[in-house]
BATIPA-406074 format. One record per residue (C-alpha): y, x, z; residue in three letters. Coordinates in steps of 0.05 Angstrom, whole numbers, padded with zeros to 5 digits, always signed. Last residue first. Example, Ala and Ser with C-alpha at 12.3 -4.5 7.8 and 13.67 -1.06 7.14 Angstrom:
<nodes>
-00021+00273+00143SER/-00090+00246+00156ALA/
</nodes>
This chain:
<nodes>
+00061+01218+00441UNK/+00017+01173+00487UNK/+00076+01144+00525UNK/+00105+01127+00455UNK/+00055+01079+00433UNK/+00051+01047+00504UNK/+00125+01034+00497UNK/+00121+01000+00427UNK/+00058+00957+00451UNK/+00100+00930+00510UNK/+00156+00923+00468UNK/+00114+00883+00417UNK/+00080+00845+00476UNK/+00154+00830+00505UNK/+00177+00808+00434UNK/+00121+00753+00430UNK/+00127+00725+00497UNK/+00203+00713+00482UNK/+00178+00676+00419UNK/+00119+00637+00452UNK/+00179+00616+00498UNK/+00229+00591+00445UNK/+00169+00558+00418UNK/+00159+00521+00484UNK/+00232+00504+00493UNK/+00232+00472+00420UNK/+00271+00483+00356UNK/+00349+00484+00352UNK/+00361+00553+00369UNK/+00302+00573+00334UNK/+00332+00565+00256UNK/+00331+00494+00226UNK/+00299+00471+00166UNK/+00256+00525+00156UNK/+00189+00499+00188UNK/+00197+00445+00149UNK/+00200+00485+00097UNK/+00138+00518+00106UNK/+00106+00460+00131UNK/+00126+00429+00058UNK/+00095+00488+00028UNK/+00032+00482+00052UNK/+00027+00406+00039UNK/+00046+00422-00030UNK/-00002+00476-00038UNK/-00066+00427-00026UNK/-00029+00382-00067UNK/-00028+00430-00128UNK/-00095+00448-00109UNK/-00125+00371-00112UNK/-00084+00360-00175UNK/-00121+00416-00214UNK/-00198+00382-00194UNK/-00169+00326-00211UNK/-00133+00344-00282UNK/-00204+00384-00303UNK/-00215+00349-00362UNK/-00140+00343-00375UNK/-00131+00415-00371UNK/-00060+00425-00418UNK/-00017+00362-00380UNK/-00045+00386-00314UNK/-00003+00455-00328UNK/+00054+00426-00346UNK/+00073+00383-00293UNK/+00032+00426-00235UNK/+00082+00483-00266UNK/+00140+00442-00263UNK/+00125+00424-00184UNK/+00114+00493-00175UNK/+00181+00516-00207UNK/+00213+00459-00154UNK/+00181+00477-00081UNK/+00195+00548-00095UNK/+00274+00531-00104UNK/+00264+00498-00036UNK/+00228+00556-00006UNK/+00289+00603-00032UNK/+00335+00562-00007UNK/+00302+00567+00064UNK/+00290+00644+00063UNK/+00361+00657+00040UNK/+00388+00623+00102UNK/+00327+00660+00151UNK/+00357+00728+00112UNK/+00414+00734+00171UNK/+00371+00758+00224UNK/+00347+00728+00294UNK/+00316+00665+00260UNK/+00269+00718+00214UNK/+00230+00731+00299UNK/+00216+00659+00306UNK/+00194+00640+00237UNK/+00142+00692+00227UNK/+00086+00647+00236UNK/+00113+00599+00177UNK/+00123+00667+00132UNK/+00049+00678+00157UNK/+00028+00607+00139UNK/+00069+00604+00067UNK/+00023+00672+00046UNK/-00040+00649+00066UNK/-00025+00581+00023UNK/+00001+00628-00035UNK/-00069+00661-00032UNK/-00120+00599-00031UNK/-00068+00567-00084UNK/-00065+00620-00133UNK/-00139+00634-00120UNK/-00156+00550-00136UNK/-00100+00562-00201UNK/-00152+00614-00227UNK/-00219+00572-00229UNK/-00173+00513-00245UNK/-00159+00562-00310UNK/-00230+00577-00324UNK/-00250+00506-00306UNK/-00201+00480-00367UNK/-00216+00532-00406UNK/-00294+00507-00408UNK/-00266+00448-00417UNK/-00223+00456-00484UNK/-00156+00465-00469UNK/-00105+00409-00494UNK/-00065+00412-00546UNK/-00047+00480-00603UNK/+00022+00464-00596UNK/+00045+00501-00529UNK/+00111+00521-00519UNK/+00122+00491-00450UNK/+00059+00537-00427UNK/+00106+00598-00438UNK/+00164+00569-00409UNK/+00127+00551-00344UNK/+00101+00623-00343UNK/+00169+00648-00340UNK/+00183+00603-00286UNK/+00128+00624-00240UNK/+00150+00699-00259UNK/+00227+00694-00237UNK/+00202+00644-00172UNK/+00144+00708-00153UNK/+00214+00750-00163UNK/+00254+00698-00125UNK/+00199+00701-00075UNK/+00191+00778-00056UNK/+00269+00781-00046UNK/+00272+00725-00004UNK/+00207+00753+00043UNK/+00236+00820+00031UNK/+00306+00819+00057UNK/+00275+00816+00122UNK/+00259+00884+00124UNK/+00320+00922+00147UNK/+00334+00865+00207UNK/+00261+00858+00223UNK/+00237+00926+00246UNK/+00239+00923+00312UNK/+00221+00851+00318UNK/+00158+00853+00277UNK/+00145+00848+00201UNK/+00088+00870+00175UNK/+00054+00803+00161UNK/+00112+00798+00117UNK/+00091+00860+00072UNK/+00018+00842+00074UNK/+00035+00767+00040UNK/+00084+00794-00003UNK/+00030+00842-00035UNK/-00013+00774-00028UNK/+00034+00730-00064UNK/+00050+00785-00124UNK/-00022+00787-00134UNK/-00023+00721-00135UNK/+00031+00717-00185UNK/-00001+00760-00238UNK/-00068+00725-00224UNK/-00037+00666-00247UNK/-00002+00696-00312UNK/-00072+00721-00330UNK/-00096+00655-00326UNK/-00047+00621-00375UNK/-00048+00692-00419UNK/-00121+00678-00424UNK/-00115+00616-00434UNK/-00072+00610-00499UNK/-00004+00593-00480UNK/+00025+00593-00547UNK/+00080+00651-00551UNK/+00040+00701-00601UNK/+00031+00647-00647UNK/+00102+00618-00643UNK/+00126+00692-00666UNK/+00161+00728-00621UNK/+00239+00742-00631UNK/+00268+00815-00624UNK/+00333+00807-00655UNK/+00348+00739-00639UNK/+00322+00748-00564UNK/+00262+00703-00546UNK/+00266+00624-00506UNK/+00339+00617-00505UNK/+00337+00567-00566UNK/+00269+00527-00543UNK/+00310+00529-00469UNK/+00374+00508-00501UNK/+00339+00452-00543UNK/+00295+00437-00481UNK/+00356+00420-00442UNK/+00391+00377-00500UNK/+00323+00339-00501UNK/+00331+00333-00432UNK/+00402+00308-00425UNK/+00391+00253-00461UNK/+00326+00233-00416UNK/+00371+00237-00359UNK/+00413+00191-00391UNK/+00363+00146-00410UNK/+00340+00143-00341UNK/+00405+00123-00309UNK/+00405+00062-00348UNK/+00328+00040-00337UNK/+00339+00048-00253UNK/+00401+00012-00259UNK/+00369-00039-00208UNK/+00328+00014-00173UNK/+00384+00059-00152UNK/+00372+00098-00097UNK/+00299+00120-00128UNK/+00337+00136-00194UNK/+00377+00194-00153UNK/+00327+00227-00122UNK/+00272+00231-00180UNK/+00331+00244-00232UNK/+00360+00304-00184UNK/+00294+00340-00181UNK/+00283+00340-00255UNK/+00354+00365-00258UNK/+00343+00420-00208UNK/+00282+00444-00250UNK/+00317+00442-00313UNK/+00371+00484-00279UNK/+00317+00532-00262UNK/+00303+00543-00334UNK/+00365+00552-00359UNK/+00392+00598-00302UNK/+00331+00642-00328UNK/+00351+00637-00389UNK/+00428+00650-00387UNK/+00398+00716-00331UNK/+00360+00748-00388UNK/+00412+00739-00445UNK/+00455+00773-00402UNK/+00451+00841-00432UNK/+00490+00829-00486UNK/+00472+00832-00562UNK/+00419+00762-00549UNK/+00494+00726-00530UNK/+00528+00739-00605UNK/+00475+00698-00638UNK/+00459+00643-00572UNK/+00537+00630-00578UNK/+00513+00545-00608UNK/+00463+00543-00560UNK/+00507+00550-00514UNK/+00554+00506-00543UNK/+00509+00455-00541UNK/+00496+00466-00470UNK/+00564+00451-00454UNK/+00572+00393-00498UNK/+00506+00365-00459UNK/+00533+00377-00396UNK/+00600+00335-00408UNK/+00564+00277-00440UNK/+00506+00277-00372UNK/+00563+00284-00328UNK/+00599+00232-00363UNK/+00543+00186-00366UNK/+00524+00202-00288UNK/+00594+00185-00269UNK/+00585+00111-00300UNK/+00520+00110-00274UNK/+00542+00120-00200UNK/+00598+00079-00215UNK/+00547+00027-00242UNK/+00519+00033-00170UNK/+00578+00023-00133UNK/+00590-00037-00164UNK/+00533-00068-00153UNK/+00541-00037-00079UNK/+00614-00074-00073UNK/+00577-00143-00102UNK/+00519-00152-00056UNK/+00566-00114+00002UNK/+00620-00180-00012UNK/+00567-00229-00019UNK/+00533-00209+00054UNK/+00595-00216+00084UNK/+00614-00288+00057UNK/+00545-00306+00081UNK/+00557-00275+00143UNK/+00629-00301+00151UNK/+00615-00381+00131UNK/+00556-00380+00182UNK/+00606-00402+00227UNK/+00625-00463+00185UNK/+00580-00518+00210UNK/+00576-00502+00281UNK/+00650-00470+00285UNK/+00674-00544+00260UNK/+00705-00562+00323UNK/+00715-00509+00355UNK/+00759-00478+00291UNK/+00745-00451+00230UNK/+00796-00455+00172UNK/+00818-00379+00180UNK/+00755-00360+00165UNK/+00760-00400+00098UNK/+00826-00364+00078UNK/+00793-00301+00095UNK/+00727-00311+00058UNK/+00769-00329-00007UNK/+00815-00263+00004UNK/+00762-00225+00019UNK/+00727-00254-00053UNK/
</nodes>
């Protein structure tokens, strides 16, 4: 097709430029038609061997799962299990958007690779030697809500611990905003495998309310704790935790997402009442990492300056404190 639109180029002169010159865009416009078809099956093309590869790998997996429960990395293989499912779900939203016409294609394969997923989850889901029941795993709702107030207990702790947090004393605590959410990440996901094994169907209503009931406190207190982390911004830019701060947000951003998944699917009486929180964190969050996309240096002159103002009140209130000892 170059070759075609080069020969016919070639062929235009001043006297037929009027007729021809739209030769080149047209010719142009062909070519990119046909390079980004073919740049999207290579997409899918990789995708099926990433999706073949992966699921030989996890098959295997699930294949050592015997000798693997006798080692004390069980633990960590299902954890990694579990957030990989959460990358992957992440991944097929991304990538099928930039590919609409092989948007069917590329599903498939992402649906292969999440019945493989589960399989290794389902597998990794209790030690061999010490396996739970199925009746003692179903997410009945007390264990649902008492899993919630769990991790917004763990928000607020985090919550007073950040607040905390001042110039002085940020370069020794700073490790505890990251630290503080890959634990609350740890139990969000552990609850997410929980309510993945349920078979007894949908709550009744009276559940259902009990649980929004819950997931509205989550919310209220994981929203309180996403504004001070947002308010502390300036002074965790000075340390090296801000990096570990952003992934950690992001990784945030993708157990919640699960848990809104799974969660709505077992209250659906109550699935408005449910979405409206979920969304209600999500626009919480989203500042958050907004807010943690770039450190200071890149942000604006008048933050830089409600920064500076910040660090001379804190000295201020340091000196004072030591005058009157």
């Amino acid at each position: 097709m170059s070759d075609q639109l080069r020969v016919a180029t070639n062929k235009i002169n001043i006297f037929n430029a009027p007729q021809q010159g739209a030769v080149i865009a047209s010719g142009f416009a062909t070519i990119i038609q046909k390079v980004s078809e073919g740049i999207v099956r290579l997409v899918v093309d990789a995708l099926t061997t990433f999706v073949q590869v992966h699921q030989a790998l996890l098959n295997v997996v699930i294949g050592k799962h015997g000798i693997l429960t006798m080692i004390p990395f069980f633990e960590p293989i299902r954890r990694a299990l579990v957030s990989l499912e959460a990358v992957i779900d992440r991944l097929a939203f991304d990538l099928i958007a930039l590919i609409p016409t092989q948007k069917s294609s590329a599903t498939i394969q992402f649906q292969k690779l999440d019945v493989t997923l589960k399989d290794a989850e389902d597998t990794y889901s209790f030690p061999l030697a010490s396996a739970e029941s199925d009746a003692a795993l179903t997410a009945t709702t007390e264990k649902i809500v008492e899993g919630l107030k769990t991790v917004t207990d763990m928000s607020d702790q985090l919550r007073v611990a950040t607040q905390k947090i001042n110039i002085f004393n940020a370069p020794q605590q700073g490790a505890v905003i990251a630290s503080g959410f890959a634990t609350i990440i740890q139990k969000v996901s552990e609850g997410i495998v929980r309510v993945d094994r349920v078979t007894s169907g949908p709550l009744p209503d009276a559940d259902a309310q009990v649980v929004v009931d819950a997931l509205t406190t989550f919310v209220q207190v994981h929203q309180a704790l996403l504004n001070v982390v947002i308010g502390k911004h300036g002074i965790l830019t000075m340390i090296p935790f801000f990096e570990p701060i952003r992934v950690a947000l992001v990784s945030l951003e993708g157990v919640i997402d699960r848990l809104a998944f799974d969660l709505i699917a077992l209250i659906p009486t109550q699935k408005s009442s449910a979405t409206i929180q979920f969304q209600k964190l999500d626009v919480t969050l989203k500042d958050a990492e907004d807010t943690y996309s770039f450190p200071l240096a890149s942000k604006t002159d008048a933050q830089s300056e409600s920064l500076r103002k910040e660090v001379i009140q804190d000295t201020k209130k340091s000196s004072k404190s030591y005058l009157e000892i």
